[in-house]
Structure formats: C-alpha cells, structure tokens
PyMOL Python script that loads the backbone (N, CA, C, O; Angstrom):
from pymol import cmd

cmd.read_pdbstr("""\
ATOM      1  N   UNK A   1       2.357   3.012 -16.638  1.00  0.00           N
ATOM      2  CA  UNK A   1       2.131   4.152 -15.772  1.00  0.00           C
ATOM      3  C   UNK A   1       3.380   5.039 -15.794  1.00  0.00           C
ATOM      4  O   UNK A   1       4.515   4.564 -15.838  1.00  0.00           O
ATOM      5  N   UNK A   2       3.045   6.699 -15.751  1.00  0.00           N
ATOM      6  CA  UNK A   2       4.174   7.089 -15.848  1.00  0.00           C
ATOM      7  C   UNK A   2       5.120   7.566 -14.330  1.00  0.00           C
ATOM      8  O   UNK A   2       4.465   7.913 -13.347  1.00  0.00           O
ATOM      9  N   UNK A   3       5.788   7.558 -14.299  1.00  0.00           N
ATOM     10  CA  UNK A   3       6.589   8.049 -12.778  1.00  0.00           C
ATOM     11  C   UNK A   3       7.267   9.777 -12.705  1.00  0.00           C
ATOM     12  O   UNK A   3       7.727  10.451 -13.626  1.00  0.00           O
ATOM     13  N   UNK A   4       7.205   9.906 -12.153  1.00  0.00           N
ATOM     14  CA  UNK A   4       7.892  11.227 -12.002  1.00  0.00           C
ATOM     15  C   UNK A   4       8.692  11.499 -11.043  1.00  0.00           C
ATOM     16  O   UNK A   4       7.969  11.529 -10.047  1.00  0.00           O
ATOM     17  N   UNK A   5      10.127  11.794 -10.623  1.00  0.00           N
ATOM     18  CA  UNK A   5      10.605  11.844  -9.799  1.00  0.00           C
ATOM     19  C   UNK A   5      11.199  13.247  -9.921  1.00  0.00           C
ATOM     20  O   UNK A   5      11.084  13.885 -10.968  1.00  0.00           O
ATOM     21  N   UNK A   6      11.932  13.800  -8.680  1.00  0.00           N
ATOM     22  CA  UNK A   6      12.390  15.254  -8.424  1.00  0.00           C
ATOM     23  C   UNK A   6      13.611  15.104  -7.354  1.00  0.00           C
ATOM     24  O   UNK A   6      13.386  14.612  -6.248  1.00  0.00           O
ATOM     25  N   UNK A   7      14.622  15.449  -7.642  1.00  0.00           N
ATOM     26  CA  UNK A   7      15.362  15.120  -6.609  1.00  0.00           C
ATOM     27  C   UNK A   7      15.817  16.774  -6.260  1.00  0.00           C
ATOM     28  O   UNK A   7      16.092  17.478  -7.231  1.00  0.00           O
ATOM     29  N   UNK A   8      15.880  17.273  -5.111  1.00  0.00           N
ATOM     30  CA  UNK A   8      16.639  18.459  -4.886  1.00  0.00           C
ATOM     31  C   UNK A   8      17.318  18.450  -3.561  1.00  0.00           C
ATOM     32  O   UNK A   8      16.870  18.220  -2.438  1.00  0.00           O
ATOM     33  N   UNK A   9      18.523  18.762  -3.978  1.00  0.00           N
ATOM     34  CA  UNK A   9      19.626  18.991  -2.732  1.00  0.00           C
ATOM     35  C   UNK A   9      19.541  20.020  -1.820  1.00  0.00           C
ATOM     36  O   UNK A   9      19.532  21.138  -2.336  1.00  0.00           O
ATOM     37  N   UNK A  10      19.465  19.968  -0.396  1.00  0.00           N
ATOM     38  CA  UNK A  10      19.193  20.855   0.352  1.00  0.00           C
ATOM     39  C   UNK A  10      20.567  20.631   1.763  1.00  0.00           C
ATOM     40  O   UNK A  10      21.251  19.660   2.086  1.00  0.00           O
ATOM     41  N   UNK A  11      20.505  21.572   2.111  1.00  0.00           N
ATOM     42  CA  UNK A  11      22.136  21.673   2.781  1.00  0.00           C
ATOM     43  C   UNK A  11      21.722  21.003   4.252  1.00  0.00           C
ATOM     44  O   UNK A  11      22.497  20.122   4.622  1.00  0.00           O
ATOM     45  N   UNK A  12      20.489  21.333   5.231  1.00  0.00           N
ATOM     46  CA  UNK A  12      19.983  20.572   6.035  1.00  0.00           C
ATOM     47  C   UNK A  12      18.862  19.660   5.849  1.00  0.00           C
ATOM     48  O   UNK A  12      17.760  20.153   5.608  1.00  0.00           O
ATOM     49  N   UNK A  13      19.050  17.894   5.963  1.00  0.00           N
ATOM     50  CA  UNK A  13      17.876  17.134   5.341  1.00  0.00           C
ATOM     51  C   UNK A  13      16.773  17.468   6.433  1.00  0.00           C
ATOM     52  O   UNK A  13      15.585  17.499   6.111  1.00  0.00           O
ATOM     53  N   UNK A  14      17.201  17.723   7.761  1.00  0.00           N
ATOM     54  CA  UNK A  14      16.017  17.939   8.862  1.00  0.00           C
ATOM     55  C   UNK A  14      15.195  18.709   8.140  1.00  0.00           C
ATOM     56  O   UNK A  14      14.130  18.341   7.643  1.00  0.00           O
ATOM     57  N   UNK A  15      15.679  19.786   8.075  1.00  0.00           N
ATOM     58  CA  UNK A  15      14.932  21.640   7.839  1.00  0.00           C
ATOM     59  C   UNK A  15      14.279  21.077   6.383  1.00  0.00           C
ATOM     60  O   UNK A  15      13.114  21.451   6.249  1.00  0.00           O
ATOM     61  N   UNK A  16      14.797  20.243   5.252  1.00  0.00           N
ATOM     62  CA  UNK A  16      14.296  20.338   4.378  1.00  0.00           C
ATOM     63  C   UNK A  16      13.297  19.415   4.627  1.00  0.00           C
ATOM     64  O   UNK A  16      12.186  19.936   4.523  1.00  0.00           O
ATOM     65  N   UNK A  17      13.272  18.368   4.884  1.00  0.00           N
ATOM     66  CA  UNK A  17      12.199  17.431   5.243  1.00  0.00           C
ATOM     67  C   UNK A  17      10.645  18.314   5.663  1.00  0.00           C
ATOM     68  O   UNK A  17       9.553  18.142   5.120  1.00  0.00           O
ATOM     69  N   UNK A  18      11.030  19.432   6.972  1.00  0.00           N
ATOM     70  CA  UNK A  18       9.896  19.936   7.155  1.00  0.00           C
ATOM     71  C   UNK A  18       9.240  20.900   6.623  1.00  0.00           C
ATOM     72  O   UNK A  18       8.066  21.236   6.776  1.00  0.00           O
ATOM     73  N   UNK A  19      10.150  21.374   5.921  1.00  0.00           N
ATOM     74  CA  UNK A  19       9.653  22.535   4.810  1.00  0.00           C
ATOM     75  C   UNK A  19       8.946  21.545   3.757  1.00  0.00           C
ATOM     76  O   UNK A  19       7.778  21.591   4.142  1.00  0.00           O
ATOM     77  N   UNK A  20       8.969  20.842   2.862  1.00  0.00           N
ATOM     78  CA  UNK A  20       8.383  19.796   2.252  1.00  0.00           C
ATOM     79  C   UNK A  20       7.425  19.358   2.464  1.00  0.00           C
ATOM     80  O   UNK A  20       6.712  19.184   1.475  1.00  0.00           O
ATOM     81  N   UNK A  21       6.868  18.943   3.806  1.00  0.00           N
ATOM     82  CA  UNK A  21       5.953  18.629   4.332  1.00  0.00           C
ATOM     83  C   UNK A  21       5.179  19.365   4.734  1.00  0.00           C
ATOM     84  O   UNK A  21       4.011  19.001   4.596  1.00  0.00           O
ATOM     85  N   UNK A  22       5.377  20.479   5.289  1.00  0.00           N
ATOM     86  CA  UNK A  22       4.804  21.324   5.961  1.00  0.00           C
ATOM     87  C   UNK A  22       4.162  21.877   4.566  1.00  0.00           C
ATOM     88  O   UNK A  22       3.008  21.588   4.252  1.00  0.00           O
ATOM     89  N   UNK A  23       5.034  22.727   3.724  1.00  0.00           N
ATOM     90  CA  UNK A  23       4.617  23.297   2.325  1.00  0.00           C
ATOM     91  C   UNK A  23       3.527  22.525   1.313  1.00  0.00           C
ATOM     92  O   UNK A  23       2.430  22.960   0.964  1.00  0.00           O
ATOM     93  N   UNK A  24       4.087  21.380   0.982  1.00  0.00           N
ATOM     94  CA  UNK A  24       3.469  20.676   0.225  1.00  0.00           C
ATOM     95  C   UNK A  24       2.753  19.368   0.603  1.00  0.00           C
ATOM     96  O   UNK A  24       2.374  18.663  -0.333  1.00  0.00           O
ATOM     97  N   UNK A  25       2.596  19.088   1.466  1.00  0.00           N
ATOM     98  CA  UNK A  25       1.766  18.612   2.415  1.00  0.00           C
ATOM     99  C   UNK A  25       2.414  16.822   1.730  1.00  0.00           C
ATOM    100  O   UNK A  25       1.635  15.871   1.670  1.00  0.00           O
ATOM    101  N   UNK A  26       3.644  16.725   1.370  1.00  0.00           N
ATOM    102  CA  UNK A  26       4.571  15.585   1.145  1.00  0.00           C
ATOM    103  C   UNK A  26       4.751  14.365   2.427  1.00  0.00           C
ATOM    104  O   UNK A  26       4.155  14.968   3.320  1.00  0.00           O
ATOM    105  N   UNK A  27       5.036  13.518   2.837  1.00  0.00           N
ATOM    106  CA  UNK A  27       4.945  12.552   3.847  1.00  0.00           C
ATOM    107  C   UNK A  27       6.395  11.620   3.495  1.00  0.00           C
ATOM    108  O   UNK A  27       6.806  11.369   2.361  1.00  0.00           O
ATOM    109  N   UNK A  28       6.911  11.273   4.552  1.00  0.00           N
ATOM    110  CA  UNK A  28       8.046  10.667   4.538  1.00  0.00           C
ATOM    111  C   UNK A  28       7.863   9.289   4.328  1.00  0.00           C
ATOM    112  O   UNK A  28       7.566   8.462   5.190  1.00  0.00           O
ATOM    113  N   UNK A  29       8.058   9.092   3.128  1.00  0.00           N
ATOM    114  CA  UNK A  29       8.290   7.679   2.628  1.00  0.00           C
ATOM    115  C   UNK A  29       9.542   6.884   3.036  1.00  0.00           C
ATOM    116  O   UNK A  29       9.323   5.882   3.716  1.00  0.00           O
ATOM    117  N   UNK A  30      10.536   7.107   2.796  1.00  0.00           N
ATOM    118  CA  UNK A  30      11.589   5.677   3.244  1.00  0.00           C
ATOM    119  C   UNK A  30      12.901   6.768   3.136  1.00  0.00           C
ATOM    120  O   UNK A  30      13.003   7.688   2.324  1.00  0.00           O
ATOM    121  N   UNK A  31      13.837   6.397   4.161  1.00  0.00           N
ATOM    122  CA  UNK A  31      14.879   6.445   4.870  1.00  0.00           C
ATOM    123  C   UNK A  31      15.794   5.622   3.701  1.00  0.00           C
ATOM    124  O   UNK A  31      15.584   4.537   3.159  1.00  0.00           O
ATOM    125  N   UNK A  32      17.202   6.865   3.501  1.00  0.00           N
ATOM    126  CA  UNK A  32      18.618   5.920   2.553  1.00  0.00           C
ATOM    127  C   UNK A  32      19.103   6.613   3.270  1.00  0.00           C
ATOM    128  O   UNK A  32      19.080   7.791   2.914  1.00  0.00           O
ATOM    129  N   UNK A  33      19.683   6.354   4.416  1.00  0.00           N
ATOM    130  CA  UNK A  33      20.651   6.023   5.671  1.00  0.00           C
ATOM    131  C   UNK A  33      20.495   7.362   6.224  1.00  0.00           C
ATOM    132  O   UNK A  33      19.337   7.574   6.583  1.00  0.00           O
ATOM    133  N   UNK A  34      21.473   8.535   6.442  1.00  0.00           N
ATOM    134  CA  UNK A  34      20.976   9.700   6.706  1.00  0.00           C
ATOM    135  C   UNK A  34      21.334  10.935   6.106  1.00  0.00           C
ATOM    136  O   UNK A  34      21.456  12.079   6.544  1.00  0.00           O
ATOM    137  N   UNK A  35      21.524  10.212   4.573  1.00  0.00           N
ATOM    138  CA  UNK A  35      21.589  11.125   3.543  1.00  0.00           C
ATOM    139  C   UNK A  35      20.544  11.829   2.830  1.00  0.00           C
ATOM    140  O   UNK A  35      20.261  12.896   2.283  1.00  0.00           O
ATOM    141  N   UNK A  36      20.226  10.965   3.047  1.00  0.00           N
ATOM    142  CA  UNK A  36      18.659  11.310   1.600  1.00  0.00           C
ATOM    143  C   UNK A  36      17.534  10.314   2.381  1.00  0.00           C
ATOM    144  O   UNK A  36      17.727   9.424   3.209  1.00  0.00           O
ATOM    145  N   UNK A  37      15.971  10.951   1.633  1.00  0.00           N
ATOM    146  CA  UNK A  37      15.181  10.736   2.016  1.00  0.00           C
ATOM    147  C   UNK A  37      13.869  10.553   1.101  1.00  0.00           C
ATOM    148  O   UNK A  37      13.718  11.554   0.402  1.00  0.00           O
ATOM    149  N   UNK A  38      12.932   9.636   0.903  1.00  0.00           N
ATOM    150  CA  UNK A  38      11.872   9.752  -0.227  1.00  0.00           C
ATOM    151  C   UNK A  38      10.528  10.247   0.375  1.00  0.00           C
ATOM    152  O   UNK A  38       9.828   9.511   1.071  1.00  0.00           O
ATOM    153  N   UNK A  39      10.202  11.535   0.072  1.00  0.00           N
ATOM    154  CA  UNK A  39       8.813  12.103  -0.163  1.00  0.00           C
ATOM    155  C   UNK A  39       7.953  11.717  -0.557  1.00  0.00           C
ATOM    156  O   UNK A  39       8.593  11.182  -1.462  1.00  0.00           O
ATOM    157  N   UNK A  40       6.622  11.340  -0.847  1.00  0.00           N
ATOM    158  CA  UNK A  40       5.820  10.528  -1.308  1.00  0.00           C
ATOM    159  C   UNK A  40       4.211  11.627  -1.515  1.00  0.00           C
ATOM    160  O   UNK A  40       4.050  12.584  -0.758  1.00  0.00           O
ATOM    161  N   UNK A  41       3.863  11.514  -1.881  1.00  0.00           N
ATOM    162  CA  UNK A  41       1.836  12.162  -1.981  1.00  0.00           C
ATOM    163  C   UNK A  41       1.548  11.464  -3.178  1.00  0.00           C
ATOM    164  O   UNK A  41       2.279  11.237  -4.142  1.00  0.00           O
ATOM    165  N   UNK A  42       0.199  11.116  -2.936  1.00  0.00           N
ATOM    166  CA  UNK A  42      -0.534  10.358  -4.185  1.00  0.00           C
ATOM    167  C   UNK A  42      -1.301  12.234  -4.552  1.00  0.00           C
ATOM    168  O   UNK A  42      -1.731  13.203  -3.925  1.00  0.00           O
ATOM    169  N   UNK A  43      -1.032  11.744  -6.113  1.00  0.00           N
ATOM    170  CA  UNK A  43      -1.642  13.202  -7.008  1.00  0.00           C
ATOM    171  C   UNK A  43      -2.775  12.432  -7.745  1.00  0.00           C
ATOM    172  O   UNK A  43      -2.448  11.294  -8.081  1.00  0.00           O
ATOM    173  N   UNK A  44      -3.928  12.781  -8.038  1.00  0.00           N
ATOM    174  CA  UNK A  44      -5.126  12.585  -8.766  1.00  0.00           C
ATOM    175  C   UNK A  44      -5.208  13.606  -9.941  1.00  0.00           C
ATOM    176  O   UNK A  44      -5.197  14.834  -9.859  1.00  0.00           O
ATOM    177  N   UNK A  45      -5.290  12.862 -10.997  1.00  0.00           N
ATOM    178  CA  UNK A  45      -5.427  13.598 -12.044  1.00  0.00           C
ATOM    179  C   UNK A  45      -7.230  13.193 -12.468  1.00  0.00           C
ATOM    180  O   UNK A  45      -7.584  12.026 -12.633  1.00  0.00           O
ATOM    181  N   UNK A  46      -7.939  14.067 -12.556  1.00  0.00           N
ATOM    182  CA  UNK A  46      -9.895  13.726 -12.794  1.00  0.00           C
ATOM    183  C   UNK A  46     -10.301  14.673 -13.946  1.00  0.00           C
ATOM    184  O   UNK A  46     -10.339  15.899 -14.050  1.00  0.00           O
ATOM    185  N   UNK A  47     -10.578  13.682 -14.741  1.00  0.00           N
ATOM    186  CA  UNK A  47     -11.849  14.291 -16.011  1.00  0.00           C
ATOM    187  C   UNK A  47     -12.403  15.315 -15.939  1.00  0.00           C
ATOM    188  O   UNK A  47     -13.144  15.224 -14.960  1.00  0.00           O
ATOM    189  N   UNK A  48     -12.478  15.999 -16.260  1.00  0.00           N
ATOM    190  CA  UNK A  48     -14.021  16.836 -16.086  1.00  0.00           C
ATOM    191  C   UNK A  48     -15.393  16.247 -16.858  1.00  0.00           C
ATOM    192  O   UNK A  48     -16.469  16.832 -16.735  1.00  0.00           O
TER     193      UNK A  48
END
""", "prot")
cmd.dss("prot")
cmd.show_as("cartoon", "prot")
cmd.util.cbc("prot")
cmd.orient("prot")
C-alpha cells in the first residue's frame, strides 16, 4: 500500500490545526507533545 505524507510548518499549531480541519475537513489524529500534530482523512480512490 502506498502512503503519502505532507508535512507543513505553520507559525501557530492552534490556528493551523483549525484551518485544516475546518478547510479540508482533516481530523486530529495523534498529539507529538505540543509541537506537531497528525491529521488524518481516509481518501477513496473508485473505478468507474
């Protein structure tokens, strides 16, 4: 399976967290102390 990850630095993690979520409808996956933070959405890729 392939993975894809994205990391982008943002100067407030609050403000960015909700812009993320709010925008891309992303969900807070797991807490690395109160630096950083993992985003998560399951993407479906379908046949036609």
């Amino acid at each position: 399976m392939t993975e894809l990850r994205v990391c982008i630095d943002v100067e407030d993690l609050e403000r960015g967290i909700a812009f993320y979520t709010a925008a891309l409808g992303l969900r807070v996956g797991r807490r690395f102390g109160d630096a950083e933070v993992g985003l998560t959405q399951s993407i479906s890729c379908c046949a036609r």
